[in-house]
C-alpha positions in Angstrom: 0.0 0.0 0.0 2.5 2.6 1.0 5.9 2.6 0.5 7.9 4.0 2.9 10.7 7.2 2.3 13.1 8.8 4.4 14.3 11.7 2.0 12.6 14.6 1.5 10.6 15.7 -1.5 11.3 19.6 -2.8 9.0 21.3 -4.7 6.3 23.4 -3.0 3.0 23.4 -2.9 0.5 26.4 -4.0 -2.3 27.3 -2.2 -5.7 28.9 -2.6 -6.1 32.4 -0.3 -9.1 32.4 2.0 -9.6 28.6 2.1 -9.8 27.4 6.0 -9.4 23.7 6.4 -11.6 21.5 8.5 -9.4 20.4 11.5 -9.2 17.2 13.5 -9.3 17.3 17.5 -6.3 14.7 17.4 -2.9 15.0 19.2 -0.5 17.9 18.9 2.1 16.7 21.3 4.9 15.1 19.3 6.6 11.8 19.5 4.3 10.4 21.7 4.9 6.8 22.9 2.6 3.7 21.2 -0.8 3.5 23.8 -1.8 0.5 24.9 -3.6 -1.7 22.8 -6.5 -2.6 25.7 -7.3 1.2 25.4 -8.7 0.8 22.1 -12.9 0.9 22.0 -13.4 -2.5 19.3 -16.3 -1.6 16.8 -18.3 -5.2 16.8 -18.0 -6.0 13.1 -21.5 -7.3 12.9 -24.7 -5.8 12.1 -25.5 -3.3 15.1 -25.9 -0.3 16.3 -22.5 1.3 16.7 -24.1 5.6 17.4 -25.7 8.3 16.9 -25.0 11.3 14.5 -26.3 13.7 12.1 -25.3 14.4 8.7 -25.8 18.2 8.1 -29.4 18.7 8.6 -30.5 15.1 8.3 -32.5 13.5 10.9 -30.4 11.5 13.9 -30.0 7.9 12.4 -28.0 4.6 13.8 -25.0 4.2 12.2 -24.7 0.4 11.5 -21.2 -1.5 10.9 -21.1 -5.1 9.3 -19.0 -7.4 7.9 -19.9 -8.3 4.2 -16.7 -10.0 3.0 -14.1 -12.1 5.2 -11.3 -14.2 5.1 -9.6 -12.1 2.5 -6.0 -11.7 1.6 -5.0 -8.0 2.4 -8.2 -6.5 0.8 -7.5 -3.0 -0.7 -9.4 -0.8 -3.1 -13.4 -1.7 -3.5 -15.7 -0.3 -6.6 -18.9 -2.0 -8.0 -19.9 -2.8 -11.3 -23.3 -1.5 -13.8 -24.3 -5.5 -12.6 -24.1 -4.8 -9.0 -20.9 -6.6 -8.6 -18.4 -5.8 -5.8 -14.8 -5.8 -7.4 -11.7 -6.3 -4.5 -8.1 -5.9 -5.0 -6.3 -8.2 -3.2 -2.6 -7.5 -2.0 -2.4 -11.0 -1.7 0.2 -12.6 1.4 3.0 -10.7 0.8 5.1 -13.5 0.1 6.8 -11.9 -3.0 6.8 -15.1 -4.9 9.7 -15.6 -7.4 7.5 -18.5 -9.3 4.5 -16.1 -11.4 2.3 -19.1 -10.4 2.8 -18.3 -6.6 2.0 -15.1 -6.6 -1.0 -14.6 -4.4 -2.2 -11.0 -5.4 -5.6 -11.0 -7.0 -8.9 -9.6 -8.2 -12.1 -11.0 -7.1 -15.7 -9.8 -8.3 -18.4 -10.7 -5.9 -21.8 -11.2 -7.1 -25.2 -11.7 -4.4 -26.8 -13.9 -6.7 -29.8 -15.1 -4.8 -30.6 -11.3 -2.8 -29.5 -12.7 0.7 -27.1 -10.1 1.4 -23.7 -11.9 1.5 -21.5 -13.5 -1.1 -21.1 -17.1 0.5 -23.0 -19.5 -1.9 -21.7 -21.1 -4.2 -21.5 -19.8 -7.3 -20.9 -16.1 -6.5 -17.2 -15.4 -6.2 -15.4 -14.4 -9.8 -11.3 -15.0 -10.0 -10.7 -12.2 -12.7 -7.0 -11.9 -12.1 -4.6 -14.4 -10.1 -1.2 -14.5 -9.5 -0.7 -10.6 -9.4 2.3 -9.4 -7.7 2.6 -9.9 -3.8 5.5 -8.1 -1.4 5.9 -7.7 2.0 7.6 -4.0 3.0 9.7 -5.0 5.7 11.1 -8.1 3.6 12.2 -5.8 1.0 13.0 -2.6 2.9 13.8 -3.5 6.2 11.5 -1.5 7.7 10.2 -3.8 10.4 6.6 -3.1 9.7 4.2 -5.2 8.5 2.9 -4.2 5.1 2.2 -6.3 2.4 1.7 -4.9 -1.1 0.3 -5.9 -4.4 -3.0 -5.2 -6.1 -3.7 -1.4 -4.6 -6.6 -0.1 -5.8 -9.4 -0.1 -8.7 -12.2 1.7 -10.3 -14.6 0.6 -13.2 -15.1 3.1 -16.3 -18.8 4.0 -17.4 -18.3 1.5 -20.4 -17.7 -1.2 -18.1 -13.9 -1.1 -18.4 -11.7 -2.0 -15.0 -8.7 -0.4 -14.3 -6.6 -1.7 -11.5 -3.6 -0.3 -10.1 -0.8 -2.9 -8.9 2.3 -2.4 -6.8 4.7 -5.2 -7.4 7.7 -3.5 -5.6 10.6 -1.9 -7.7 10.5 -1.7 -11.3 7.4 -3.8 -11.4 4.4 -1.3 -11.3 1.3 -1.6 -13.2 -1.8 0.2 -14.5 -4.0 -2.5 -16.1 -6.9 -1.9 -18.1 -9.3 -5.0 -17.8 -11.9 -6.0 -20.3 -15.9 -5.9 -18.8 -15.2 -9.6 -19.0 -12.3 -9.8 -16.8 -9.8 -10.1 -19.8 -6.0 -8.2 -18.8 -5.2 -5.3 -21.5 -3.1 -2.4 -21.9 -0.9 -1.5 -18.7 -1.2 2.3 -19.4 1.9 3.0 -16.9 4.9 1.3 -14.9 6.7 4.0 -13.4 5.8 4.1 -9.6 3.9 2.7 -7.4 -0.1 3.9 -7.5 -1.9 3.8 -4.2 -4.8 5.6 -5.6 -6.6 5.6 -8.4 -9.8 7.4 -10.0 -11.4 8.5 -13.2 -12.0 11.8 -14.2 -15.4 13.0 -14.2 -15.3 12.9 -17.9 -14.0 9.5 -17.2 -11.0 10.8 -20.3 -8.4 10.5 -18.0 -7.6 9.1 -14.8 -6.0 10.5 -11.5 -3.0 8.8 -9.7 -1.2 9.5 -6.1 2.7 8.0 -7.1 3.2 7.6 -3.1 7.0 6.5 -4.1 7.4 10.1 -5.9 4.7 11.6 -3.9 2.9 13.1 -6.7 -0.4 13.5 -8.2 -0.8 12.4 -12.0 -3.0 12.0 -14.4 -3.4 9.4 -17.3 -5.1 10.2 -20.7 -6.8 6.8 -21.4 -6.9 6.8 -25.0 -3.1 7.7 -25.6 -1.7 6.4 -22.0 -0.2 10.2 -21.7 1.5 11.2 -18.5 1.0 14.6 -16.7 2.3 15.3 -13.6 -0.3 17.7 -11.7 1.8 18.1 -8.2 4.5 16.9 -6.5 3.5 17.1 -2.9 6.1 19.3 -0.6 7.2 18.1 3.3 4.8 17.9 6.0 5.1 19.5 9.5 7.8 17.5 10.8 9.8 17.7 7.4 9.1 14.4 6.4 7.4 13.0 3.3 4.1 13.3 2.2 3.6 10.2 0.8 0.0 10.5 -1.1 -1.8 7.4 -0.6 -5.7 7.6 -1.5 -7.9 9.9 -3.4 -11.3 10.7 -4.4 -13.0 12.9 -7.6 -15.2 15.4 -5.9 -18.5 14.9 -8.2 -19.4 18.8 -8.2 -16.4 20.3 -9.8 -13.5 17.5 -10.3 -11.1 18.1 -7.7 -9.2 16.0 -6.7 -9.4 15.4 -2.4 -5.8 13.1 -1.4 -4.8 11.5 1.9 -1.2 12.3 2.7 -0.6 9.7 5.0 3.1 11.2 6.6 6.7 9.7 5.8 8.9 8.8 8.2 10.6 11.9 10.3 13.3 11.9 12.5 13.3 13.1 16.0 15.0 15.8 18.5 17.4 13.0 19.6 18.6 11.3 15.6 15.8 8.9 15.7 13.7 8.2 13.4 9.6 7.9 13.4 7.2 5.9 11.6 4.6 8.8 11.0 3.9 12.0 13.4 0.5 11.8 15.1 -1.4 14.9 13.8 0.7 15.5 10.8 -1.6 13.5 8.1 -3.8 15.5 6.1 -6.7 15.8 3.1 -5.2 17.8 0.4 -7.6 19.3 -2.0 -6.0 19.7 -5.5 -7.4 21.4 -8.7 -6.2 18.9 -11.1 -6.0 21.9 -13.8 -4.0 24.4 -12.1 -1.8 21.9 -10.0 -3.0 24.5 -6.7 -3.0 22.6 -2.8 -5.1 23.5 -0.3 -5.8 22.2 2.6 -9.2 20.3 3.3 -8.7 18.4 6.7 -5.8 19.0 8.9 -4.4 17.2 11.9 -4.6 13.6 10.8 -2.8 10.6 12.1 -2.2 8.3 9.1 -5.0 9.4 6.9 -4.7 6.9 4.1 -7.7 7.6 2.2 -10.5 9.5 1.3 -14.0 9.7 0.0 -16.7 12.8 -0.3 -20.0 12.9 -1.3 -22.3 15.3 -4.0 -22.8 17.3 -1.1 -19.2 17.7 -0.4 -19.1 15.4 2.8 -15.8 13.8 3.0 -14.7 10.6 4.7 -11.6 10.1 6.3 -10.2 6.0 7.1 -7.2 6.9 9.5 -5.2 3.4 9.8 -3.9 3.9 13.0 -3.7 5.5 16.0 -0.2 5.5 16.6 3.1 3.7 16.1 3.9 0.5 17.4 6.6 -2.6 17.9 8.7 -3.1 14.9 10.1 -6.8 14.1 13.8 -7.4 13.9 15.2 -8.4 10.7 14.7 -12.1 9.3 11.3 -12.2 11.7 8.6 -15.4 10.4 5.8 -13.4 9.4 4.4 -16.3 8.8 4.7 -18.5 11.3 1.2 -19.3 13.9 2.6 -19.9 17.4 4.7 -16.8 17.5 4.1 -14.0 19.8 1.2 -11.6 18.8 2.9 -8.3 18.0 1.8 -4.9 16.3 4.5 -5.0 13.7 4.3 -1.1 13.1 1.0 -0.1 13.4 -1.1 -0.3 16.5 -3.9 -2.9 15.4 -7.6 -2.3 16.4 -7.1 1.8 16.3 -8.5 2.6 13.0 -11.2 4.5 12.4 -13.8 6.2 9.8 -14.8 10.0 10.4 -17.4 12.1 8.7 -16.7 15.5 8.0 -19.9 17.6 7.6 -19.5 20.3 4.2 -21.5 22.8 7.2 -18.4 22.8 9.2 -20.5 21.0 12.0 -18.0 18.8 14.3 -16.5 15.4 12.8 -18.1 12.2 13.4 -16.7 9.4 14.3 -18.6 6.5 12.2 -16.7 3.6 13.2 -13.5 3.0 15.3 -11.3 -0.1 17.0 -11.3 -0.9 13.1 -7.9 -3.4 12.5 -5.8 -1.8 10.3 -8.4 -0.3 7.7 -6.9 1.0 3.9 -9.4 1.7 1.8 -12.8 3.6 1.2 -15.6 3.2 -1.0 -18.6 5.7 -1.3 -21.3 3.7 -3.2 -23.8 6.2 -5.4 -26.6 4.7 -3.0 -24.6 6.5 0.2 -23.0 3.4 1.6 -19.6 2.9 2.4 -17.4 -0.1 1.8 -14.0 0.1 4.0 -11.5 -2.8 3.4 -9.6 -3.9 7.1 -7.1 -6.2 7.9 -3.7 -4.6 6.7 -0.4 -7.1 7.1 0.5 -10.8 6.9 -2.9 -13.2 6.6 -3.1 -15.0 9.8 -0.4 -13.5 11.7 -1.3 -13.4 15.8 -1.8 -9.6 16.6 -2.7 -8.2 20.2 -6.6 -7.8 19.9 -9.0 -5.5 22.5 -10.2 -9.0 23.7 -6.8 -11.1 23.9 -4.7 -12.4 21.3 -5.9 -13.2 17.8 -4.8 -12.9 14.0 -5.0 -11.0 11.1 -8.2 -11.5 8.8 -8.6 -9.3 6.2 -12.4 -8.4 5.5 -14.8 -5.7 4.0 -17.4 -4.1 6.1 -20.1 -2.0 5.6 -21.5 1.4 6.6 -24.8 2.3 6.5 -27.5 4.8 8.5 -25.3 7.8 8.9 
């Protein structure tokens, strides 16, 4: 999903006069230590009622939170189809498989069938794409975190085309265009890694957060043009911006990003994961190449979504920094010691952020690692969970358990 960077990017960043961003009641104290992982309020990923809220002048509704898809592998970017179908991108184990037929990152279309609400009988999961790239970060950059990488992110054209956006770890980047029937095509670019992707709303072109370059692109989708938009400038704490999702604002085409925050080094030489409260939502005109700030005083923001009102949703991946592994660490193996890896599991969350400038809502929180979010045109939202090795015991809010990667639901807010 993210690869990590210690340099520092260069170029600044325009910004719009009289624009005040929305801000987040989070942390200002730096460096803060990792909290304790019993802390953590765990958001019961069933159907029930998780609160209360309003959106702007709506009527108070319960917000519901359920589980729709589990058991994946590393479940990233979520879109749906003209048919109703739910398409995942799959980061796979992160076993970064030499042998092409190992690889275990994938695309899966899901298809409710019979009505009933899930995607269990038989019959109703697709394979479009197998074998897809699959990397672990901390295998290949030592960074003692658990990420795993692979397919990052997709979106489905008006005509039924799929593009999906895959990060196979150094020179082996991909932007495929898939036929409506699942058939691979052109890979209309290989230059970076692309945590984000999304179509213009002319649905010409498509947008693309290069987290490895940290810049915003775009993609003409009849030539496969490139044109850089922005390269993002340093954070508070000097350290990358690393852009990581985005999302098309559907009443004039701007383009929101999450900047999810580099690593920084401290006072004392050290070096941080991410800054709590330096993660932020960018908005960019994708014409002009101009930065403003939208939402401000993020801890790993690492994507976005708004709504034809101009409500924007926030998925924050964690809460803090945790435990690193040591070098040559078995990801893989079951009776190990639960550990964080890097990010302190079950602090995730998804806020609302009302267009009136009312106060943020929490929507759902003690989410495990969340990555990615989905606003369907019917008002839902689709958040995939579960970032790092499949399987791997983690500290839970309850006692020990393990990674599962699933997709929940949001509804009633």
């Amino acid at each position: 999903m993210i690869s990590p960077r210690t340099s520092m990017a260069t170029k600044q960043t325009w910004s719009r006069p009289g624009k005040t961003p929305r801000t987040h009641s989070g942390p200002t104290e730096r460096w803060l230590r990792p909290a304790a992982a019993a802390t953590i309020a765990m958001v019961v990923l069933a159907t029930l009622a998780a609160c209360t809220t309003s959106r702007s002048s709506d009527p108070v509704n319960t917000v519901s939170v359920e589980v729709i898809l589990t058991g994946l592998r590393n479940p990233r970017g979520v879109a749906f189809d003209a048919e109703g179908g739910l398409l995942v991108a799959e980061a796979g184990l992160g076993d970064d498989a030499a042998d092409v037929r190992e690889r275990s990152g994938r695309l899966t279309r899901f298809v409710d069938r019979n009505g009933d609400g899930d995607f269990a009988d038989p019959g109703e999961t697709e394979r479009w794409s197998e074998h897809l790239p699959s990397y672990n970060a901390m295998n290949v950059y030592a960074t003692g975190r658990d990420e795993v990488s692979g397919p990052s992110d997709v979106t489905v054209h008006g005509d039924g085309r799929v593009f999906l956006s895959v990060d196979g770890g150094f020179d082996e980047f991909s932007l495929l265009e898939i036929s409506p029937n699942g058939s691979i095509g052109r890979n209309l670019s290989a230059r970076s890694n692309m945590t984000g992707i999304g179509l213009a709303l002319d649905e010409t072109a498509i947008f693309v957060t290069e987290s490895m370059f940290n810049q915003l692109i775009e993609v003409t989708l009849e030539t496969a043009d490139r044109r850089e938009i922005i390269e993002f400038s340093t954070l508070g704490s000097g350290q990358q911006a690393v852009p990581a999702g985005l999302a098309i604002d559907p009443r004039n085409g701007d383009v929101l990003v999450a900047l999810f925050s580099g690593v920084a080094q401290a006072d004392d030489g050290s070096f941080i994961p991410f800054v709590l409260g330096d993660a932020k939502i960018v908005r960019v005109d994708p014409l002009s190449g101009q930065v403003v700030d939208e939402i401000t005083g993020l801890t790993t923001a690492v994507d976005v979504a708004i709504d034809g009102l101009g409500n924007v949703f926030v998925v924050e991946m964690a809460a803090d920094h945790a435990e690193l592994f040591a070098d040559g660490t078995d990801l893989h193996d079951p009776d190990a010691i639960p550990r964080h890896g890097g990010y302190l599991r079950f602090s995730g969350k998804v806020t609302l952020y009302p267009v009136d400038g009312k106060p943020p809502i929490v929507l759902a929180e003690g989410l495990d690692a969340p990555t990615n979010i989905t606003l369907r045109d019917d008002g839902v939202l689709y958040v995939s969970t579960g970032q790092g090795t499949p399987g791997r015991p983690i500290p839970g809010p309850d006692g020990p358990t393990v990674i599962v990667g699933e997709v929940i639901r949001i509804i009633g807010f």
